[in-house]
C-alpha positions in Angstrom: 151.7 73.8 92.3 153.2 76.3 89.7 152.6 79.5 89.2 151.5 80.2 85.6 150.0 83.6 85.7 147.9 85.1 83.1 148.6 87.7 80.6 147.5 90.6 82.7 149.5 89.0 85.7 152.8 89.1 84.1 152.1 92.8 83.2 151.3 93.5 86.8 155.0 91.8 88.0 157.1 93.8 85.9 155.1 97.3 86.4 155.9 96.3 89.9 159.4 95.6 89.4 159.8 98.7 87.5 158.1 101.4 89.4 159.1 102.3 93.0 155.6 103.8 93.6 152.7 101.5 92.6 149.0 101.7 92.9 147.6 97.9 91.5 143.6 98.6 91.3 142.5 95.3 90.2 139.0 93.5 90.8 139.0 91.1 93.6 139.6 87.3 92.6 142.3 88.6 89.7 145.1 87.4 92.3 146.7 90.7 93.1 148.2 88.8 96.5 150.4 86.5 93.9 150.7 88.9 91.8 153.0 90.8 94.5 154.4 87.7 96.2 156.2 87.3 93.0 157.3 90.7 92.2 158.6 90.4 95.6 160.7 87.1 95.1 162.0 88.6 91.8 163.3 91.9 94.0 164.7 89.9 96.8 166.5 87.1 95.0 166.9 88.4 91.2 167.2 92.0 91.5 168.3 91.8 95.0 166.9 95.5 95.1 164.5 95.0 98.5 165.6 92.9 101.4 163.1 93.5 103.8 159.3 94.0 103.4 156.1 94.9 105.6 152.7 93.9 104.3 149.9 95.7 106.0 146.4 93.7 106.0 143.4 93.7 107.6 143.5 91.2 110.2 142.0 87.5 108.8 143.8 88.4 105.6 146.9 88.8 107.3 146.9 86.0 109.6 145.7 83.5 106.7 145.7 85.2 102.8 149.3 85.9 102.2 151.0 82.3 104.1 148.5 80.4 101.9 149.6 82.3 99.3 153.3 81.4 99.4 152.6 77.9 100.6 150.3 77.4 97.5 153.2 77.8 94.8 156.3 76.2 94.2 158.1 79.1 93.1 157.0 81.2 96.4 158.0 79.0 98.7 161.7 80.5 99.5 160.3 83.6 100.8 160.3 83.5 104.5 157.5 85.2 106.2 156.6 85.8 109.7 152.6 87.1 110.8 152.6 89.9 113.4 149.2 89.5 115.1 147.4 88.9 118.2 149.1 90.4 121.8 151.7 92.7 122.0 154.1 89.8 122.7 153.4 87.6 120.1 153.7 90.7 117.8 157.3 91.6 118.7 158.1 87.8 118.6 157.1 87.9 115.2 158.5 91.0 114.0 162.1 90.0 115.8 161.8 86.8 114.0 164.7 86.3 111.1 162.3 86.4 108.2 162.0 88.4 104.4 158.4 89.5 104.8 156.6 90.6 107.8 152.9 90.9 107.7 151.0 92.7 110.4 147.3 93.8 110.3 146.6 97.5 109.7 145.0 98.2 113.3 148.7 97.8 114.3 150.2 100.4 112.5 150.5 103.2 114.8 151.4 100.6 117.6 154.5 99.3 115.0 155.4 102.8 114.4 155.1 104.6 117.7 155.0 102.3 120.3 156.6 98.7 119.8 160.7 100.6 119.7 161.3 98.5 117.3 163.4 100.2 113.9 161.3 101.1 111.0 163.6 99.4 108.8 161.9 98.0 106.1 162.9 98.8 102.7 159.4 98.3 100.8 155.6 98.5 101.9 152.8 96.5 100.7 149.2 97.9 101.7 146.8 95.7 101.4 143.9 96.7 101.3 144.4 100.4 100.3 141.0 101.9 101.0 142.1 100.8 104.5 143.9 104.4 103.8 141.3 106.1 102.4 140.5 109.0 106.0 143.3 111.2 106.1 142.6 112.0 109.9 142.7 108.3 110.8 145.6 107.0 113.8 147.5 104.8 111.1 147.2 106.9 108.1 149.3 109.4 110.2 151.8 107.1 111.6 152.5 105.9 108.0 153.2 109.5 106.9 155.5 109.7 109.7 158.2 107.2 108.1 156.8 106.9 104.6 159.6 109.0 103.3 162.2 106.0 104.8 160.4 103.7 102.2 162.3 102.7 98.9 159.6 101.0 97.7 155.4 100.8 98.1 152.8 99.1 96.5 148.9 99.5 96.9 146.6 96.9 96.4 142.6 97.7 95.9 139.8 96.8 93.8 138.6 99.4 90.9 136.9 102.3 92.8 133.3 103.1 91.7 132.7 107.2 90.7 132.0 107.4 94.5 134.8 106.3 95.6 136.7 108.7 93.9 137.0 111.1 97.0 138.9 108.6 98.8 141.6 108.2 96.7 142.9 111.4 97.7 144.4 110.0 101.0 145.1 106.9 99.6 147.5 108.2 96.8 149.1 110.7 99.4 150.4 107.5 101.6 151.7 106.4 98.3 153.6 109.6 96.7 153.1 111.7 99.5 150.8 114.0 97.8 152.7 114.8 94.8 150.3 113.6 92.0 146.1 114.7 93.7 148.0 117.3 96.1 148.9 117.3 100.0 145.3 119.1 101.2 141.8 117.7 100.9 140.9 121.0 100.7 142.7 121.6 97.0 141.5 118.0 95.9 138.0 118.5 96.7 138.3 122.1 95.0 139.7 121.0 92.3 137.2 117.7 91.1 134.3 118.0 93.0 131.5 120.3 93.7 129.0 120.3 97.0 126.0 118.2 96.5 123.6 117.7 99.4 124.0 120.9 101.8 122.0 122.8 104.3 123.3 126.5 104.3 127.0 126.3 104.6 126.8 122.5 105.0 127.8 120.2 102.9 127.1 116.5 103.5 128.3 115.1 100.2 129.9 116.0 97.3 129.9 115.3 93.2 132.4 115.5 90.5 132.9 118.0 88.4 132.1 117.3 84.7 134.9 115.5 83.2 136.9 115.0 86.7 137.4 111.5 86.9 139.4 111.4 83.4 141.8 114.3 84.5 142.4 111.8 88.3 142.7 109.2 86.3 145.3 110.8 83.8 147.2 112.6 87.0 147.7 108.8 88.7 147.8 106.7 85.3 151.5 106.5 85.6 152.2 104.5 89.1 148.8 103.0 88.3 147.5 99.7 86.9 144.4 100.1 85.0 141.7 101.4 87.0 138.8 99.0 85.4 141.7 96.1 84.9 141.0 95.2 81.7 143.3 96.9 79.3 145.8 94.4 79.8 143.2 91.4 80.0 142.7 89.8 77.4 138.9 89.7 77.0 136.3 87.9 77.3 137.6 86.2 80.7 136.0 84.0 83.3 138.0 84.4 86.8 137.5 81.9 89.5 139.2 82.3 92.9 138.2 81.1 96.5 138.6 83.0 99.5 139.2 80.1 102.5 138.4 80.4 106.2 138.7 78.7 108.8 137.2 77.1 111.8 138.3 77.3 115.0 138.9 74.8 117.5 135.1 74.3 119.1 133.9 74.8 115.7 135.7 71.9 114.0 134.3 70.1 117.2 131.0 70.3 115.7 131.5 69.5 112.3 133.5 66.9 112.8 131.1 65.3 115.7 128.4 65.8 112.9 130.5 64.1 109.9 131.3 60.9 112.4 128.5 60.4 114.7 125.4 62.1 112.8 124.4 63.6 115.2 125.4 66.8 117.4 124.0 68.4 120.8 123.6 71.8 120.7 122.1 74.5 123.5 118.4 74.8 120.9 118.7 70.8 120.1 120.0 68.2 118.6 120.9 67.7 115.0 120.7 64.3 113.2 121.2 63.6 109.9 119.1 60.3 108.5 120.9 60.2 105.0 123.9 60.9 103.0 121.6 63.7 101.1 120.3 64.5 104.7 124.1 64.8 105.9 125.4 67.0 103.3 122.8 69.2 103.6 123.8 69.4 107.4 128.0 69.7 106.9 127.0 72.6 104.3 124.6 74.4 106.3 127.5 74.1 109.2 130.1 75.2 106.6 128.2 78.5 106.2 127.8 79.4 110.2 124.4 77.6 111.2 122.4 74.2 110.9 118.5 73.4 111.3 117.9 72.0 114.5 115.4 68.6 114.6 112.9 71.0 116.7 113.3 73.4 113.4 115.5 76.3 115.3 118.3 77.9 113.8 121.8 77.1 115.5 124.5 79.5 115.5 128.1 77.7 114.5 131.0 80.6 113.3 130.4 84.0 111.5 133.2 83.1 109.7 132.1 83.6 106.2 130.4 86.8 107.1 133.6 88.2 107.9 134.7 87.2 104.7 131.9 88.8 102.7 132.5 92.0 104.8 136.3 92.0 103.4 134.9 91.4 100.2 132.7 94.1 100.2 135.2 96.5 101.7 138.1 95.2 99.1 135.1 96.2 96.3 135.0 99.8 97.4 131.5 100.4 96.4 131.2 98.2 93.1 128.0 96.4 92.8 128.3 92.7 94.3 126.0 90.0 93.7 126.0 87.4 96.2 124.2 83.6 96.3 123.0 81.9 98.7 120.9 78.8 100.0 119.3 78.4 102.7 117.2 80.8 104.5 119.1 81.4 107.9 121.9 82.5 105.2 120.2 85.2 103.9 119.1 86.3 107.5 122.3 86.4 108.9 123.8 88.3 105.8 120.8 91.1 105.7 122.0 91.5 109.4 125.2 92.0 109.0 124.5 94.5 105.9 122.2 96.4 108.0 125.0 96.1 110.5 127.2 97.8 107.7 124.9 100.2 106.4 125.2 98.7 102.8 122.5 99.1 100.1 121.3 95.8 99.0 118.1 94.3 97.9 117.0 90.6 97.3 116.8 90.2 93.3 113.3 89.0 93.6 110.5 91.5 92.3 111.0 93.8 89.0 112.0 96.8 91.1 114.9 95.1 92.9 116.0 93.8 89.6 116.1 97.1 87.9 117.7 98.7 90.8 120.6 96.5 90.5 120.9 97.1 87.0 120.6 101.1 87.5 123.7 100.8 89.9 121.5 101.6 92.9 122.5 98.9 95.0 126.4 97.8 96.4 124.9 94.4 97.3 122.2 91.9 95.2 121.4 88.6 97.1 120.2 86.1 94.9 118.8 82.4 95.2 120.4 80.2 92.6 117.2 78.3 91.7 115.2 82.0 90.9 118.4 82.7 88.9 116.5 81.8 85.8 117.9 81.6 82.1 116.3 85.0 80.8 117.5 86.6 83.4 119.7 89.1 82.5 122.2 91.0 85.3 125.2 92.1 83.8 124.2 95.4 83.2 124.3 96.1 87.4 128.0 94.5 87.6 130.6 91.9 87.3 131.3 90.1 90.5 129.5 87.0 91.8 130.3 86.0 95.0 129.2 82.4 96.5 128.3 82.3 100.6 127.4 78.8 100.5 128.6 76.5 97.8 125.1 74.2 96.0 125.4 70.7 94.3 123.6 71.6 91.3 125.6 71.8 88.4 123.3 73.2 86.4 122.3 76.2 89.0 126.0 77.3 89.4 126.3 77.7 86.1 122.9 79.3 85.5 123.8 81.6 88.3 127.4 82.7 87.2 125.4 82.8 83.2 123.6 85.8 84.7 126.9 88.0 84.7 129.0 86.1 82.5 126.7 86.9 79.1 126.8 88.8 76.0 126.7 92.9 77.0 128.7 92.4 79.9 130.3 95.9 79.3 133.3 94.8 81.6 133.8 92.1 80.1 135.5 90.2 82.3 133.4 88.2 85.4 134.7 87.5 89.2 133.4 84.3 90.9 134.5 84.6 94.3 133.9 81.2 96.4 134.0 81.5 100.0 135.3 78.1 101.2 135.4 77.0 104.6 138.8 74.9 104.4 138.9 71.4 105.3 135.0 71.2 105.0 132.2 69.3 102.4 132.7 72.9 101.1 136.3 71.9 99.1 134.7 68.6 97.7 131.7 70.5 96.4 133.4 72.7 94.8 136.1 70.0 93.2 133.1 68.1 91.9 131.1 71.2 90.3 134.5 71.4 88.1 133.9 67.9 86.9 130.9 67.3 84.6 129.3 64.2 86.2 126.1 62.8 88.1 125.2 64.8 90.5 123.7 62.4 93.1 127.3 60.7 92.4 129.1 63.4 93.4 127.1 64.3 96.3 127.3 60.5 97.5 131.5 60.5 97.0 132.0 63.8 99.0 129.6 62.6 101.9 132.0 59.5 102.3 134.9 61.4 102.1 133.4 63.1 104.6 132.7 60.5 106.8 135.8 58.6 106.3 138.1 61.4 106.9 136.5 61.8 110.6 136.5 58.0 111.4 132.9 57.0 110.8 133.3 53.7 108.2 
């Protein structure tokens, strides 16, 4: 496929090219990773300004993200890569491997620096995600210090920070310019733009900015920086769609597949049968998502798969408001756990209150049900990212859903959709078909045989 990139996406390439020190703070979904990727094959083989680069991830991003990426377009499929996870051995396999970029997750930093022997001879640094940087006292913030000042080149990639995310930036400029724009001591940056807000005595527990503090951050980082709300160089109003993919693993593509051939799988609460080609897909999406009705009426647990995905997600948002769709019930239980597991603030959209919370800012996560995502129902005012656990059939819900963001007095003006796609699954044909206008039972009958035939059942 080729790479065509937007307005906004050319602008992010050449501030890249052109500045040694950059901090990209773009909303998720606005393609920051090919945004980079093609800096990067601009610097290696126009330029010829960086020959060797180290991409720092978390750890599904970097064993899947940044490969798909290059596979994905034409134009990025000359850089040679080579993914430093898993044991120790595999790691120095990988990072002794003749390549152009190296990607290793960000758990691994003070291993690569201190421990593997291995040269520290890469040339530029690409962090992704930056607020992975954010705790100055933190094992691989201090091992990046250590040979940050060998690095030509670095780039930061994050989402636009939220007021209270403000603090963090502190360490994650340092590991950028080593201190020289917010200062080298927390002390001096919390001095000189915050004040103490919740204290006991000579305790504080959280802090608040000063009057006026953002703007003067924002002006001292403004020049390595791409917009902080990314959309002065968008042009505006602008719909983005992206899909974040995971992937099953072996004993999990067992299952579906069992289930897409035989209609029928055995597992430790039951078995699972599916009558119908409605009955079916209902079955391979549930699966998709991490769990399936049982006959008996149980839940059964497949892959948390997506859940880590919606964890990046919300990380990668650093403490913008998500809201995030979903279908059926066991969904919506397993994702309240793993908030609670997280100790986000969310609410389910369904009452006044919750609805007005979202709208005030007072809540990093809304779960919503696409069919009580009425027309009237107006969201946009509580934020700009919509992010799909479990993809639907219904034409008109998607777009009713996404219409609750996506409206007039949508001060960002620009809306995220973020699909979470479980590759290889009903998951990619449902989503192919909600981008065709069409008959919906059509559709639903079309990707079911796909389905089917693709796993030997005729």
């Amino acid at each position: 496929m080729k790479y065509n990139p937007h307005d906004y996406q050319i602008y992010a390439i050449n501030f890249i090219k052109e500045h040694p020190i950059a901090a990209i703070l773009l909303d998720m979904g606005m393609g920051k990773t090919s945004i980079v990727l093609a800096a990067l094959n601009e610097l290696m083989f126009d330029s010829f300004e960086v020959t060797k680069v180290l991409i720092i991830a978390p750890l599904r991003v970097a064993k899947h993200t940044w490969s798909a990426e290059i596979q994905k377009w034409d134009q990025l499929r000359g850089l040679r890569y080579s993914i430093a996870v898993g044991t120790a051995a595999e790691r120095m396999k990988a990072l002794q491997a003749d390549a152009d970029i190296y990607i290793i997750n960000r758990e691994n930093v003070p291993w690569l620096i201190e421990k593997s022997g291995l040269p520290f001879d890469y040339d530029m640094v690409v962090i992704d995600e930056l607020s992975s940087f954010k705790n100055w006292q933190a094992k691989r913030f201090k091992a990046l210090m250590q040979v940050r000042p060998r690095v030509k080149r670095i780039v930061g990639l994050t989402g636009t920070p939220s007021s209270n995310g403000l603090m963090d930036l502190f360490a994650e400029y340092k590991v950028l310019d080593k201190g020289e724009r917010l200062g080298r001591f927390i002390s001096q940056y919390r001095a000189e733009y915050f004040v103490p807000d919740q204290t006991n005595g000579p305790i504080v527990y959280s802090y608040r900015l000063r009057k006026g503090a953002d703007k003067r951050i924002y002006d001292r980082i403004s020049d390595i920086t791409i917009s902080m709300k990314g959309t002065d160089h968008l042009k505006m109003p602008e719909l983005i769609n992206s899909e974040y993919p995971v992937y099953l693993d072996a004993d999990e593509r067992e299952k579906y597949e069992a289930m897409a051939s035989d209609l029928v799988i055995n597992l430790p609460g039951g078995e699972v049968t599916a009558a119908n080609a409605a009955t079916l897909s209902g079955k391979l999406t549930q699966m998709a998502n991490g769990a399936v009705y049982s006959d008996a009426g149980g839940i059964e647990f497949i892959h948390d798969k997506k859940l880590d995905a919606l964890e990046d997600i919300i990380e990668a948002a650093n403490g913008k408001s998500i809201l995030v769709a979903y279908w059926f019930k066991h969904d919506l239980t397993r994702i309240v756990e793993r908030l609670d597991a997280l100790g986000v603030v969310y609410g389910k959209l369904d009452s006044d209150q919750s609805i007005e919370d979202w709208n005030a800012g007072r809540l990093e996560v809304g779960l919503i049900h696409p069919a009580s995502a009425g027309h009237g129902l107006n969201l946009q005012s509580g934020g700009n990212t919509l992010v799909w656990f479990g993809m639907i059939w219904s034409l008109e819900l998607y777009q009713q859903t996404i219409a609750r963001l996506w409206r007039q007095g949508q001060e960002s003006g620009t809306v995220v959709v973020q699909h979470i796609i479980t590759a290889d699954t009903i998951d990619e044909r449902i989503l192919k078909a909600l981008s065709h206008k069409g008959d919906t039972q059509s559709r639903l009958i079309d990707a079911v045989k796909a389905e089917v035939s693709a796993y030997g059942r005729k």
